[in-house]
C-alpha positions as CSV (number, residue, x, y, z in Angstrom):
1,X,36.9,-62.3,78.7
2,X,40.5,-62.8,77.0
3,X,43.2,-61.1,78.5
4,X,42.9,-58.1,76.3
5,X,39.1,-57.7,77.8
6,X,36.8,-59.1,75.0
7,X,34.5,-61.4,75.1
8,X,35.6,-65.1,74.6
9,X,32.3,-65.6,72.7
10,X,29.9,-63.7,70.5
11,X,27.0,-62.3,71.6
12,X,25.2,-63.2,68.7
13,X,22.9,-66.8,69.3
14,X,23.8,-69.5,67.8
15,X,21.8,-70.2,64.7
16,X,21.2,-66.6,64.2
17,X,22.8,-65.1,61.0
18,X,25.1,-62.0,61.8
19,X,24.0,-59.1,60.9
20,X,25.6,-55.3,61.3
21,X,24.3,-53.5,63.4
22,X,25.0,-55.4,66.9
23,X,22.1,-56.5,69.2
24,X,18.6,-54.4,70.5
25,X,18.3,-54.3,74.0
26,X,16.2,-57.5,74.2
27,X,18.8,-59.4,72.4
28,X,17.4,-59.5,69.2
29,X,19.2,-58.7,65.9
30,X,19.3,-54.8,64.9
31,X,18.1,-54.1,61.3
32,X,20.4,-51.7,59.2
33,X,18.9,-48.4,58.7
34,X,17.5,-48.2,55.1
35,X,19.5,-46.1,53.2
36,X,18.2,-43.1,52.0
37,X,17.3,-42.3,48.2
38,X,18.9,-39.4,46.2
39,X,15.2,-38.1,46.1
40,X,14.5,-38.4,49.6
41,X,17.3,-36.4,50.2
42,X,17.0,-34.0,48.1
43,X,13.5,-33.2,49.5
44,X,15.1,-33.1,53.5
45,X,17.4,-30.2,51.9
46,X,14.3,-28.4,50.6
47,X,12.1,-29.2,53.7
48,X,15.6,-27.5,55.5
49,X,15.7,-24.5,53.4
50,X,11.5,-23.5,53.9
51,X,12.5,-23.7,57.2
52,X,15.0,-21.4,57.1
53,X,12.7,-19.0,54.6
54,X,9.3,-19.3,55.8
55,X,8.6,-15.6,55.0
56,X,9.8,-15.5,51.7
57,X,8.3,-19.3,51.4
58,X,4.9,-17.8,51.7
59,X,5.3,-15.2,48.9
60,X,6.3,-17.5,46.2
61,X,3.0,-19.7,47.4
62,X,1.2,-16.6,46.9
63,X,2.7,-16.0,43.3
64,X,2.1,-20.0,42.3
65,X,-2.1,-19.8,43.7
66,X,-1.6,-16.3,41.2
67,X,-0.6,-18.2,38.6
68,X,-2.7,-21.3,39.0
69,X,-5.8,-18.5,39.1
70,X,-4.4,-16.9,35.8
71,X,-4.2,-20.7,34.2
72,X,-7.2,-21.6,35.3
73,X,-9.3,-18.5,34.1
74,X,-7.1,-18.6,30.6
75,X,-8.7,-21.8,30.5
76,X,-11.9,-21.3,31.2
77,X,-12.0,-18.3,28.6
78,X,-10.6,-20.8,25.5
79,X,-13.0,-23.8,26.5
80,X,-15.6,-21.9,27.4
81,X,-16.0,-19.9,23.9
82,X,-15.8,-16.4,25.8
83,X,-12.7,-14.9,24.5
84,X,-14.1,-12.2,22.2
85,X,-16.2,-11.1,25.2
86,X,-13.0,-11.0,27.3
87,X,-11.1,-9.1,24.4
88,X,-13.7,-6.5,23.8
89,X,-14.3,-6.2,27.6
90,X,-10.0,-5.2,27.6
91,X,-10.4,-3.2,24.7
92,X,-13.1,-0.7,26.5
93,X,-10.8,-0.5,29.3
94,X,-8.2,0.5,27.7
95,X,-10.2,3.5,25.5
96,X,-11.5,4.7,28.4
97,X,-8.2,5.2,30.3
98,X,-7.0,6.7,26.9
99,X,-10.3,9.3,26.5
100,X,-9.3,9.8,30.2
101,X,-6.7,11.0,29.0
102,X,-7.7,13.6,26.4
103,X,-7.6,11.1,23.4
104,X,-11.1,10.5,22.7
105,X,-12.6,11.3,18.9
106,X,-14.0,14.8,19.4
107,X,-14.8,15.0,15.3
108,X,-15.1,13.4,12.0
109,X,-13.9,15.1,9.1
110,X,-15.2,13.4,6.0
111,X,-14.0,13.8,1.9
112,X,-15.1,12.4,-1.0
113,X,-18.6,11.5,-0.3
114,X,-21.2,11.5,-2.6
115,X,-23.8,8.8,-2.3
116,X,-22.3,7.1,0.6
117,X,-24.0,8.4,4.2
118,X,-21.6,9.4,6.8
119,X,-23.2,7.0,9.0
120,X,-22.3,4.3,6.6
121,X,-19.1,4.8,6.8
122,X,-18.4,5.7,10.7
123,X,-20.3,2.5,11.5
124,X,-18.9,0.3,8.5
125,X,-14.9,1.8,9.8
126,X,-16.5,0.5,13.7
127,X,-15.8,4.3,15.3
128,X,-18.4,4.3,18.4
129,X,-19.2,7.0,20.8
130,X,-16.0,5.0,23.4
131,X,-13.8,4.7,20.6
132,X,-10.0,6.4,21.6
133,X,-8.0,7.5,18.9
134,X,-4.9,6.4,20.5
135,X,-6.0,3.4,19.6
136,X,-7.7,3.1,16.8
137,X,-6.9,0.6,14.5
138,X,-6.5,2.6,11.0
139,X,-5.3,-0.2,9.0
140,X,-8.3,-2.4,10.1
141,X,-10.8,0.4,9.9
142,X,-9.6,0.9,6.2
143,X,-9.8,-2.5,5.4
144,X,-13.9,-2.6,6.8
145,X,-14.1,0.1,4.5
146,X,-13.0,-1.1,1.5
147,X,-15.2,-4.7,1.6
148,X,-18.1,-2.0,1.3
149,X,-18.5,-2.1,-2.8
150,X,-19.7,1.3,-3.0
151,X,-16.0,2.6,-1.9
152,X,-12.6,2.3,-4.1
153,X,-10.3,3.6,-1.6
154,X,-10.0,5.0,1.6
155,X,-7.6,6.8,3.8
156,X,-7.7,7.5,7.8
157,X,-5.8,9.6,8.9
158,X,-5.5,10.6,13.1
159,X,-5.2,14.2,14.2
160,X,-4.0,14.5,17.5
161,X,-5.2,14.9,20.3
162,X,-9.2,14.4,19.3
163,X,-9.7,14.6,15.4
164,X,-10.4,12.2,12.7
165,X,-9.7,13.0,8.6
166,X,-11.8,10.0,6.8
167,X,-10.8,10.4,2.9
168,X,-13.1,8.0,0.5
169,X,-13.4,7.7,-3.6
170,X,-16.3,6.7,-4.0
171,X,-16.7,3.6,-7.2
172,X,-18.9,5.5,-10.0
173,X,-22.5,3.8,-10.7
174,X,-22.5,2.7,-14.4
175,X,-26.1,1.1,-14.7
176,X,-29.1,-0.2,-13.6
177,X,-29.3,-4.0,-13.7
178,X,-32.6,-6.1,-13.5
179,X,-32.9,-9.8,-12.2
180,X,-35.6,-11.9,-11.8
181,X,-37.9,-8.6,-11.5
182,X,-35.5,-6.8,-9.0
183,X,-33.3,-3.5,-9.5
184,X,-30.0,-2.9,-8.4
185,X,-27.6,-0.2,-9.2
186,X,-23.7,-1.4,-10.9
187,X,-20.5,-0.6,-11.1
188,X,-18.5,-1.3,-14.3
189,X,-17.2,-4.6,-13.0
190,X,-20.8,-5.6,-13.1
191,X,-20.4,-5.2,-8.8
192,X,-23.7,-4.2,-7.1
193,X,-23.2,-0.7,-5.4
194,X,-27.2,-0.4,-4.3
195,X,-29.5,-3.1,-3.9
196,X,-32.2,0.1,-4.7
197,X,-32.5,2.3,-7.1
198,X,-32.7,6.0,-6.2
199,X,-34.0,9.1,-7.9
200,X,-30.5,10.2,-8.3
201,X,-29.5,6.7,-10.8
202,X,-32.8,6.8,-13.0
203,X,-30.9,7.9,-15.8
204,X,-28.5,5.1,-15.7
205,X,-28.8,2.5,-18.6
206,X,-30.7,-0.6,-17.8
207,X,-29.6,-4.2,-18.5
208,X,-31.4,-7.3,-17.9
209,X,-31.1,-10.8,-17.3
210,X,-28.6,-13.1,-15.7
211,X,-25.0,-12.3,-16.6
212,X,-25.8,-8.6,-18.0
213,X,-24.2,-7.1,-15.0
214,X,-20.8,-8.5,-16.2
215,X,-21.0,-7.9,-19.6
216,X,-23.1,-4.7,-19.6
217,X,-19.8,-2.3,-20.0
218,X,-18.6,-4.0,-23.0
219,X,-21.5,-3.9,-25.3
220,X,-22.5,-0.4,-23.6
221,X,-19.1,0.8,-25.2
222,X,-20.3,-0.8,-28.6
223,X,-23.4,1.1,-28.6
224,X,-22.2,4.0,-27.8
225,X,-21.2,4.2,-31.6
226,X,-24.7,4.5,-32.8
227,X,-25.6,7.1,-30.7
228,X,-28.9,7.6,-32.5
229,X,-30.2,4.0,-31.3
230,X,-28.6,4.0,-28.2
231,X,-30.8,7.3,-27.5
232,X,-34.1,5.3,-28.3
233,X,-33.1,1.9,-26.1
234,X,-35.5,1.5,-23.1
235,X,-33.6,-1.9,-22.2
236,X,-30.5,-3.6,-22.7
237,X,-31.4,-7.6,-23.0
238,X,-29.0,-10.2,-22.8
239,X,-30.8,-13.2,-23.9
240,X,-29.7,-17.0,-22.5
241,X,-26.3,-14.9,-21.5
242,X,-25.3,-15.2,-25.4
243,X,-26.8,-12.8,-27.6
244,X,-28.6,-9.0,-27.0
245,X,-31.6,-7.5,-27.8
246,X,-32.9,-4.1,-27.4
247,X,-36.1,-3.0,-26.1
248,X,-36.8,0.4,-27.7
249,X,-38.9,3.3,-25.6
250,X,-41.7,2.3,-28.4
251,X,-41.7,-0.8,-27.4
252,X,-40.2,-2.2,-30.5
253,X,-37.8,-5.2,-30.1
254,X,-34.6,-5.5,-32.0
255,X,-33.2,-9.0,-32.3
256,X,-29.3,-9.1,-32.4
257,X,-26.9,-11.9,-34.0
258,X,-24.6,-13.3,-31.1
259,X,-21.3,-12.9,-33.2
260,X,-21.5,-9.8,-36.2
261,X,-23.2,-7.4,-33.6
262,X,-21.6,-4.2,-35.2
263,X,-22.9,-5.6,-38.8
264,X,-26.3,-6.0,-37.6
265,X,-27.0,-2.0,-35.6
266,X,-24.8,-1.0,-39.5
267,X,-28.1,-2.5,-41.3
268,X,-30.4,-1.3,-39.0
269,X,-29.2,2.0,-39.2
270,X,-29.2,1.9,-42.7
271,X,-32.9,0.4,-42.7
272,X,-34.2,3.2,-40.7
273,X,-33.1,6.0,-42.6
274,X,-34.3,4.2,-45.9
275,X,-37.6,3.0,-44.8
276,X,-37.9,4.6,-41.1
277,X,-38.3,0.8,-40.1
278,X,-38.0,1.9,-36.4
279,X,-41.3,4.6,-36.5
280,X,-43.5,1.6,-38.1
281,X,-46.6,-0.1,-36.7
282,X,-44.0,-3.0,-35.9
283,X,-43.3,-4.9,-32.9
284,X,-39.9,-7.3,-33.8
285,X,-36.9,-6.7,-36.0
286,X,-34.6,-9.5,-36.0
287,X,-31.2,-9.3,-37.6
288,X,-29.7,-12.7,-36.5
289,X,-29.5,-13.7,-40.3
290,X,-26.7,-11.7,-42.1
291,X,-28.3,-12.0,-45.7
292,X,-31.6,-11.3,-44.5
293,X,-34.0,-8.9,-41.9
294,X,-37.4,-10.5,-40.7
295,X,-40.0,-7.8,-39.4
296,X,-43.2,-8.7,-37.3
297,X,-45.9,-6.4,-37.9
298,X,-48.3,-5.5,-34.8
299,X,-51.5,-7.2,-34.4
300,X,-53.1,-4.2,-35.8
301,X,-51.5,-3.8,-38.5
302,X,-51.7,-7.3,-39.7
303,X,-55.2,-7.1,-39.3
304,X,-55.5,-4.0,-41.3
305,X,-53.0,-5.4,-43.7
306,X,-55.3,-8.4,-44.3
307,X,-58.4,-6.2,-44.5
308,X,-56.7,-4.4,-47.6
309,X,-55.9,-7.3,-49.2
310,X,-59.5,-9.1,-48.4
311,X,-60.9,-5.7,-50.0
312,X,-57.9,-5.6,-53.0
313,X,-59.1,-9.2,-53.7
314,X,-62.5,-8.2,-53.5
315,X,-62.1,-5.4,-56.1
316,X,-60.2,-7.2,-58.5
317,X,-63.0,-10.3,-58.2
318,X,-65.8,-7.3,-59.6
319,X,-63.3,-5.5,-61.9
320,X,-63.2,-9.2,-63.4
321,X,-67.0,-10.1,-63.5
């Protein structure tokens, strides 16, 4: 040792790079402590602070396994294809804590309805026997309602605590229209309001043949000019969607001209009262020429027809000899 008590020589070997940290207790060279990260660190302080709050620790826990649960069954409602079930499954719950409550639909009032069933429209507007009106929907009830053909307009309206007004204008049948052998009841627009025909719509026009239901109103309208044919029509026929005839209750047919169609019923009109052309023994008027009319007589009548002649020949023949 020196005079100021160190050592005269290091106590590290000879050979042996110097490193901090002094010797171990054997001698050798001690390794510097690693240093720690900004990360470890920051997870000692957090490790420190549970500590402290174990209690309050275990709630938050508690709240994460909560919402893990929550994530996890959100989950397995999207992938597995069962959230309607779940909705619907909420949507009871909560009419039946609101009919607990005194808001269940104690009564229907109905106005408007004609040919539509009450049932119809309770079932179409989706009112069940759990239904709350608290909650009822009115804007989507209405909406159900109107994709029904038979209805124009609709208005709900909620009377609290257990009534229901449903208001309805009903869209008025305007014909019967036959397709490939079947008859449906029409609205103007040519819409079906009855895929049947009642005893209450047997009186209703009938058109036939594709496209008649669209352009039944129009020609309708035209007819309703000759009044006296109109009255005698069985059938309204719209031939290759172009051109109409008309089936009379005597089973006559009238041919009509695609363009000109006013012309046409004019001449026939005029051919009727001049000749009674409608009251003959014939079966087929056609009027598609404008300079000329082309009759078919009935079988029987052609054959009687041909018997006159046969015997007006015959007669002549001896009145000769």
């Amino acid at each position: 040792m020196d005079g100021r008590g160190r050592l005269a020589q290091s106590l590290t070997p000879a050979g042996s790079p110097r490193e901090p940290g002094g010797l171990t207790i054997d001698g050798q060279p001690r390794r510097p402590a690693p240093r720690r990260s900004r990360l470890g660190a920051r997870a000692g302080r957090i490790e420190r602070w549970v500590g402290r709050y174990p209690a309050l620790m275990r709630g938050r826990s508690f709240a994460a396994v909560v919402l893990v649960a929550i994530a996890g069954g959100g989950y397995w409602v999207m992938e597995g294809g069962h959230v309607a079930p779940v909705v619907e499954k909420l949507k009871d719950m909560r009419d039946m804590a609101a009919n607990a409550a005194g808001f269940r639909i104690a009564s229907v009032g109905f106005v408007g309805l004609k040919h539509v069933s009450r049932d119809d429209i309770i079932a179409r507007a989706g009112i069940t026997g759990t239904s709350s009106l608290l909650f009822l929907d009115v804007a989507a009830a209405r909406t159900r309602l109107l994709a029904d053909p038979r209805i124009a307009d609709a208005t709900l309206l909620k009377l609290y605590p257990d009534r229901l007004q449903i208001s309805i204008r009903e869209r008025k049948a305007f014909a019967l229209w036959q397709k490939n052998g079947h008859v449906s009841v029409i609205a103007e627009d040519g819409s079906v309001l009855e895929p049947y025909v009642s005893q209450t719509f047997l009186d209703l026009p009938l058109v036939v043949g594709q496209g008649a239901e669209k352009r039944a109103k129009d020609f309708l309208v035209l007819m309703d000019d000759y009044p006296g044919i109109r009255a005698q029509v069985r059938a309204f026929i719209l031939v290759a969607e172009r051109r109409w005839n008309l089936r009379l209750k005597n089973g006559l047919d009238i041919k009509l001209p695609e363009v000109g169609v006013a012309s046409a019923l004019d001449r026939l009109v005029t051919l009727d009262k001049e000749r009674q052309i409608i009251s003959r023994d014939i079966v087929a008027v056609d009027l598609r020429q404008p300079d000329r009319v082309v009759v078919r007589m009935s079988e029987a009548l052609a054959q009687a027809r041909e018997a006159a002649a046969k015997e007006k020949a015959k007669a002549k023949k001896g009145g000769n000899a």
